[in-house]
C-alpha positions as CSV (number, residue, x, y, z in Angstrom):
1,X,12.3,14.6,5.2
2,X,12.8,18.2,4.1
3,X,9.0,19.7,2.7
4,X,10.8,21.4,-0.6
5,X,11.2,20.1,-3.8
6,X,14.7,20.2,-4.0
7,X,14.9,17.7,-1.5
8,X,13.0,15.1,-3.6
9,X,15.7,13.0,-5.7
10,X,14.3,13.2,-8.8
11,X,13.3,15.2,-11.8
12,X,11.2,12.9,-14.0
13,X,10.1,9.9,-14.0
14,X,13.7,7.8,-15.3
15,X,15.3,9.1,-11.9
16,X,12.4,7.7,-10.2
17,X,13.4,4.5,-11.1
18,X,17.0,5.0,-10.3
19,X,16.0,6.1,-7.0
20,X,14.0,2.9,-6.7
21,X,17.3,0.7,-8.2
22,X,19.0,2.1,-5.8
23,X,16.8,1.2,-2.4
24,X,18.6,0.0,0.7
25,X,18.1,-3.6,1.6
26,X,17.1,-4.9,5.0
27,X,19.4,-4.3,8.0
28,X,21.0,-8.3,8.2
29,X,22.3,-7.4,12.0
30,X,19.2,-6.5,13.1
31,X,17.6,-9.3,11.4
32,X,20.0,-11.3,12.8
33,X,19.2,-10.5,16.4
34,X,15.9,-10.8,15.9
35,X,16.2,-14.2,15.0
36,X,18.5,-15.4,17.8
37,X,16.2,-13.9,20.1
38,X,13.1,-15.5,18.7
39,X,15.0,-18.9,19.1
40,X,15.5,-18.7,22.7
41,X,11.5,-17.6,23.6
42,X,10.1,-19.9,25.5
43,X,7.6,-21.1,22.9
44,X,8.5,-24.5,20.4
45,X,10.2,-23.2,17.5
46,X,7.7,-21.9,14.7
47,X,4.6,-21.9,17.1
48,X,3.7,-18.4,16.8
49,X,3.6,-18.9,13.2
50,X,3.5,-15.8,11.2
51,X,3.6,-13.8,14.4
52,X,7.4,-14.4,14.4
53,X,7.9,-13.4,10.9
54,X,6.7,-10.2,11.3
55,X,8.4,-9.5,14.5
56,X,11.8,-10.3,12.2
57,X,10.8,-8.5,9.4
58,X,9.7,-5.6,11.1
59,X,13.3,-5.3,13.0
60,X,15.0,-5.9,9.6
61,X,13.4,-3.0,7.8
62,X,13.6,-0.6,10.6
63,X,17.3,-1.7,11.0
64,X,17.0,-2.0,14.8
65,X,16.5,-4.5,17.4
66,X,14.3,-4.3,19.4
67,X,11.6,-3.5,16.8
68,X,9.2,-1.0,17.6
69,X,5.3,-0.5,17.2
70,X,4.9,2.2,19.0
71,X,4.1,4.9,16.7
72,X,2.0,3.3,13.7
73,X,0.9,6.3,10.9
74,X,-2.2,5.9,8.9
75,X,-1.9,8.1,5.5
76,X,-5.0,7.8,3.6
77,X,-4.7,9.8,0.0
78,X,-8.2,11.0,-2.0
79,X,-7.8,11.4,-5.4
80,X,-10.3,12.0,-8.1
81,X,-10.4,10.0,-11.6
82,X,-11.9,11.5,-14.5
83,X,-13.1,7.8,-15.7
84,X,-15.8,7.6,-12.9
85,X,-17.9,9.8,-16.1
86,X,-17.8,6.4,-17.4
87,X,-20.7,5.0,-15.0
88,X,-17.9,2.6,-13.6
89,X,-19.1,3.5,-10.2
90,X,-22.2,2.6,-7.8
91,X,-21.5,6.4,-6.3
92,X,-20.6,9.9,-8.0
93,X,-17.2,11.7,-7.5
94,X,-18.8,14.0,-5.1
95,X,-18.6,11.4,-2.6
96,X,-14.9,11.7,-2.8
97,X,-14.7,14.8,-1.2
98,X,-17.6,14.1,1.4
99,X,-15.7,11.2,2.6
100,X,-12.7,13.3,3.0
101,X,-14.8,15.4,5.2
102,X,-16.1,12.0,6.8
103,X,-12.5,11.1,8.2
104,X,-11.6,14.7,9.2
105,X,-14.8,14.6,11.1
106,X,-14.0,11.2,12.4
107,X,-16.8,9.4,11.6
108,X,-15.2,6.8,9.4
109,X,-14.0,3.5,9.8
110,X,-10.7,4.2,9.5
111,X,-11.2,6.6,12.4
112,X,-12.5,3.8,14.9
113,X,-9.6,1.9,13.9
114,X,-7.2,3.6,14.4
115,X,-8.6,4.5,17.8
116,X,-8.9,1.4,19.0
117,X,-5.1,0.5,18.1
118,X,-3.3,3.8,18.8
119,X,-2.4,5.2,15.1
120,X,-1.9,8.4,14.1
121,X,-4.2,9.1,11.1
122,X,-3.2,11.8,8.4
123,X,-5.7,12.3,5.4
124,X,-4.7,14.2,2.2
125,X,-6.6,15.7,-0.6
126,X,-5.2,15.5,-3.8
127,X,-6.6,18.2,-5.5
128,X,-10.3,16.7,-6.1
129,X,-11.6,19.5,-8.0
130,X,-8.9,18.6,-10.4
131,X,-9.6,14.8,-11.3
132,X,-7.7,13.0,-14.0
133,X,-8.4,12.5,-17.7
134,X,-10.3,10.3,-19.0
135,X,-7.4,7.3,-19.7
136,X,-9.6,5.9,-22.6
137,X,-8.7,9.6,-24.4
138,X,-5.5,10.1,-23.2
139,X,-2.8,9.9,-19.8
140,X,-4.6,10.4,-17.1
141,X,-2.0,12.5,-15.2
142,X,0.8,14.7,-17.3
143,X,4.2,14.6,-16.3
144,X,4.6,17.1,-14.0
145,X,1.3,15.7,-12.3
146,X,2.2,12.5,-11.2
147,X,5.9,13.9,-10.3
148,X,4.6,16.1,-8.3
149,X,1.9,13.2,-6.7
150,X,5.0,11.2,-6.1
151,X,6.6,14.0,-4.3
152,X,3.8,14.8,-2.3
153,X,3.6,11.1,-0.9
154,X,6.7,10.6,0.1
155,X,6.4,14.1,2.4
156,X,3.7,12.7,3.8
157,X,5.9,9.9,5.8
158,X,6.6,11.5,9.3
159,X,10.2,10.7,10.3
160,X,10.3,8.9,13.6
161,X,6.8,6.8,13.3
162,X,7.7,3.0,13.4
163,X,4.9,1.2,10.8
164,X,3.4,3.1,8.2
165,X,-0.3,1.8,7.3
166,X,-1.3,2.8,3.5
167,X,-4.9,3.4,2.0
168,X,-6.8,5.4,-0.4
169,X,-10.3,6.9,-1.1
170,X,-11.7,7.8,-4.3
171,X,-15.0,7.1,-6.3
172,X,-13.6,5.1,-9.7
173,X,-10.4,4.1,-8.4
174,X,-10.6,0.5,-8.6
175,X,-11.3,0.9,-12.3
176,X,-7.6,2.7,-12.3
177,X,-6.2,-0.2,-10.1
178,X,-7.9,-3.3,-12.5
179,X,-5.9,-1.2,-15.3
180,X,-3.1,-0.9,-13.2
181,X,-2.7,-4.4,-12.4
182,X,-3.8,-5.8,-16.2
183,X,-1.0,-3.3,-17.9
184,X,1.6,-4.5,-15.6
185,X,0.3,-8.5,-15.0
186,X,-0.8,-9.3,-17.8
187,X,-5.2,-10.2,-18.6
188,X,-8.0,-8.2,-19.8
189,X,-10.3,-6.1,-18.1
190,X,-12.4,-9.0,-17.0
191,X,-9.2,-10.3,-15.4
192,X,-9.0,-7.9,-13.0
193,X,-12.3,-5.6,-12.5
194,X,-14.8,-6.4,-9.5
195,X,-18.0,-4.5,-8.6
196,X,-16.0,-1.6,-6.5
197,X,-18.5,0.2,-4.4
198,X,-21.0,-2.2,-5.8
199,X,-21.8,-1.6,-9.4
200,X,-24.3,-4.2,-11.0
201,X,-24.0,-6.1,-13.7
202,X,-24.1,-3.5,-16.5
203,X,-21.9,-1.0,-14.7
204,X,-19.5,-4.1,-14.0
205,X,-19.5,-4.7,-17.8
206,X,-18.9,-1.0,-18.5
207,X,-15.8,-1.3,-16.5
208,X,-14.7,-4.2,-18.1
209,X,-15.0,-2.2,-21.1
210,X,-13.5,1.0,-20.0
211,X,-10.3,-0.9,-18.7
212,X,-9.9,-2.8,-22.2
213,X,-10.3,0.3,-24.4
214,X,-7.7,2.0,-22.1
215,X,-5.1,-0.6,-22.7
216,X,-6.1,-0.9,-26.2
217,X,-5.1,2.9,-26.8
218,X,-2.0,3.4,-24.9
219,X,-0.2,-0.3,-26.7
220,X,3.2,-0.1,-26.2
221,X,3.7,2.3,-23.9
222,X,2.3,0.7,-20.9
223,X,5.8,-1.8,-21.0
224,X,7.2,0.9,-18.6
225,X,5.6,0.0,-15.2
226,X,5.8,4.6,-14.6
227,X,4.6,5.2,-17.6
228,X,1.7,2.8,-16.3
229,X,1.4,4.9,-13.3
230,X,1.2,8.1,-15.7
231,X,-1.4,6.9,-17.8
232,X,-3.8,4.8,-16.2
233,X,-3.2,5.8,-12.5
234,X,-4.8,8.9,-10.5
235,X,-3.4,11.3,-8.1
236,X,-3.8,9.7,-5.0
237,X,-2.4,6.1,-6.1
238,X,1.1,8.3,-7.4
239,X,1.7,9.4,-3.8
240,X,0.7,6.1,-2.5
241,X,4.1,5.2,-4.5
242,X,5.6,8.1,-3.7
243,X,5.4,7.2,0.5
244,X,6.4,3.4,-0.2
245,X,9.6,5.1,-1.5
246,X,10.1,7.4,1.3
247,X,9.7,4.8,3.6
248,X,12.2,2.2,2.5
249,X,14.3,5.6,2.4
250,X,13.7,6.1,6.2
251,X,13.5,2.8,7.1
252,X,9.8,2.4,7.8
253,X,8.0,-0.8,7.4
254,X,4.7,-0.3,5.6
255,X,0.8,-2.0,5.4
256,X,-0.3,-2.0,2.2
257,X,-4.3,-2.0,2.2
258,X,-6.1,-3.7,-0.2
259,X,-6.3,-4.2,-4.1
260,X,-6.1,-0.7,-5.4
261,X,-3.6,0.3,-3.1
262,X,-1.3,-2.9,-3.9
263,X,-2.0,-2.7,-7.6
264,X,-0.3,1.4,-7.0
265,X,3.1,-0.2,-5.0
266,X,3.0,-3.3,-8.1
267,X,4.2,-0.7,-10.2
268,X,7.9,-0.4,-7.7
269,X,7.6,-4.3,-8.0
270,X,7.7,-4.1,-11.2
271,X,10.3,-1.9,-11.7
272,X,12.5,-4.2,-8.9
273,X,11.0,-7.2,-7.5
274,X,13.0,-6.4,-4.1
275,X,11.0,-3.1,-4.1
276,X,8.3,-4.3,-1.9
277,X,10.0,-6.3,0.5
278,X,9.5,-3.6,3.0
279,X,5.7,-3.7,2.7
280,X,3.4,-6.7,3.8
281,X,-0.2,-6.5,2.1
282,X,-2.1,-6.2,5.1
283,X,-5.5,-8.2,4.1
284,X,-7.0,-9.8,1.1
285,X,-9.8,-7.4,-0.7
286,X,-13.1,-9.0,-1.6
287,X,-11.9,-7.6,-5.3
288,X,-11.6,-10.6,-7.3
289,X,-8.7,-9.2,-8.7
290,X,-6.3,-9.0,-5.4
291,X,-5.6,-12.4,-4.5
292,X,-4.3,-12.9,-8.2
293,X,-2.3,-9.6,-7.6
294,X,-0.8,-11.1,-4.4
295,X,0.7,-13.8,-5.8
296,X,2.3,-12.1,-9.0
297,X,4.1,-9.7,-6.3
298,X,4.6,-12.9,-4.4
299,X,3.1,-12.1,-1.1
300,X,0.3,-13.9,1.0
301,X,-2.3,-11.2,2.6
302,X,-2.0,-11.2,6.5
303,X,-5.9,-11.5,6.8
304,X,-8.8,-12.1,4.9
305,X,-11.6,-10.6,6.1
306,X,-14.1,-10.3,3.3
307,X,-13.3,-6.7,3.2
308,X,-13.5,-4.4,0.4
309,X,-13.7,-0.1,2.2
310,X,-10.3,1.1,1.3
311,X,-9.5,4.4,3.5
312,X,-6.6,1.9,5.1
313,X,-8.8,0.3,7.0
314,X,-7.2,-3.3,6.7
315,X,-4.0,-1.8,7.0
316,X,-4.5,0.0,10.7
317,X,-6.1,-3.8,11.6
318,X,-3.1,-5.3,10.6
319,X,-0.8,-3.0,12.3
320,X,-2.8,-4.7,15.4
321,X,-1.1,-7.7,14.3
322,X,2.8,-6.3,14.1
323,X,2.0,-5.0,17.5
324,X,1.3,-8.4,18.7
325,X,4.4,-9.6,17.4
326,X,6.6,-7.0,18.4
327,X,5.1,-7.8,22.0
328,X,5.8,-10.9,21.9
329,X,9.0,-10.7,20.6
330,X,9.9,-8.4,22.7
331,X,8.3,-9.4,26.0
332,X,8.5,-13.1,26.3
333,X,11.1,-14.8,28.6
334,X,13.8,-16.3,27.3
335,X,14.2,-20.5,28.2
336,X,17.0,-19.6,30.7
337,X,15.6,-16.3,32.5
338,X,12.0,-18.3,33.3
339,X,14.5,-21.9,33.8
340,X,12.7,-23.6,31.4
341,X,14.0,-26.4,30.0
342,X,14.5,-26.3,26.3
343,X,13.9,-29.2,23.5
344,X,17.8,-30.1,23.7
345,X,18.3,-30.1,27.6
């Protein structure tokens, strides 16, 4: 994907959601293929479970057969929300940008991870000495700000990488997500909101709070799942839209990491619920708030770990996962080149 703005199809936020009426679906001969070749593994129909799913729907949404997991891309984007004033968080927004500095260092999790299963990461700062506005006063990003957020995520997606592994860092962001996923789902702030980082009781009820003053003030206009995005969102969870777009665009299959970074690509499902079909939530969050998310977007995590970091941690662990498959899928004899007999012989 060209890096200038004239290469982005859009100008505001209505041909945003033209662009995103307009997605491809999945490739139905590769899909296809996939599926004849899973039948004639030597393996009893269904026994690798979810395993064979993936290996399908990876194929379908790269539109080739035989999938590929050879190049998996981590993009983690930190943003900074002007809420975190609030005391919504255990942590200040300084440790934003010293967490940045943490995963370009390579001391992270996310770092390990991706060591131990062969991703690429990128990181991105999105401006953190510019956070948003406080979304109890106002939008929290102008027009041309989460435009331009969008943009910038879906430059991020490398053409040529084969799973695309989603996350975000940034201290008051699962406040933004709860609002997020209340505006669009439906609830109240205590609905949605968790601890985070690992507020206690009375910064857990200041969220709460925060969240239901937010959607108190904006009314009406959060019925548009972008103008959502606008006003209760934050830098880093716009591009986190803006690369699930470029990669249904370039046929990438993406791992969406947990809660706050589903509750960001909720607002495509909402727009379309076809939107997400490229993207598999890669493990259930500790957030109370995801597993109810999952199900209004209709999906079913691919772990559950009892984790909560961000940083697309359980994304690069699931891409583990659609490498198994793909091996699999891939690798395994067929029932007539190992002569095995099959179930009808």
């Amino acid at each position: 994907m060209a890096a200038d703005h004239s290469a982005i199809p859009f100008t505001d936020l209505a041909g945003v959601a033209e662009l995103v009426r307009a997605f491809p679906g999945p490739d139905e001969e590769a899909m296809e293929r996939a599926r004849a070749r899973d039948a004639e593994l030597t393996k009893p129909r269904g026994a690798l479970g979810r395993l064979e799913e993936l290996a399908i729907w990876t194929a379908a949404w790269q539109a080739a057969h035989p999938p590929r997991a050879a190049r998996p891309l981590a993009c983690v984007f930190a943003g900074n929300h002007g809420i975190a004033e609030r005391g919504v968080s255990a942590y200040p927004a300084s440790v934003t940008g010293q967490m940045v500095a943490n995963f370009v260092e390579g001391g992270a999790a996310v770092n390990q991870l991706c060591r131990s299963f062969g991703a690429g990461l990128s990181v991105y700062e999105m401006g953190l000495d510019q956070p948003t506005a406080d979304f109890t006063r106002g939008p929290a990003l102008e027009d041309a700000e989460v435009l331009r957020a969008i943009a910038f995520g879906m430059r991020a997606v490398e053409p040529g990488i084969d799973i695309l592994c989603l996350g975000e860092m940034g201290i008051g962001n699962t406040t933004a997500g709860s609002a997020i996923a209340a505006a669009l789902f439906g609830g109240m702030g205590a609905d949605w909101a968790g601890r985070g980082t690992g507020v206690d009781d009375a910064g857990l009820a200041r969220k709460i709070a925060v969240i239901d003053e937010a959607l108190g003030f904006h009314g009406p206009a959060l019925a548009d799942p972008l103008q959502v995005l606008r006003r209760l969102g934050g830098h880093e969870l716009a591009a986190i839209v803006g690369a699930v777009i470029a990669a249904r665009m370039l046929r990438v299959p993406v791992l969406l990491d947990g809660f706050t970074c589903t509750a960001a690509a909720a607002v495509l499902w909402k727009l379309d619920p076809t939107a997400l079909d490229h993207c598999r939530i890669a493990h259930l969050s500790r957030e109370p708030g995801h597993q109810r998310l999952a199900a209004a977007i209709g999906q079913r995590p691919l772990l559950d770990l009892d984790m909560a970091l961000g940083e697309a941690s359980g994304a690069v662990l699931a891409s583990a996962l659609v490498q198994a498959a793909i091996a699999t899928h891939n690798g395994m004899a067929t029932f007539a080149e190992a002569g095995v007999a099959t179930a009808a012989d």
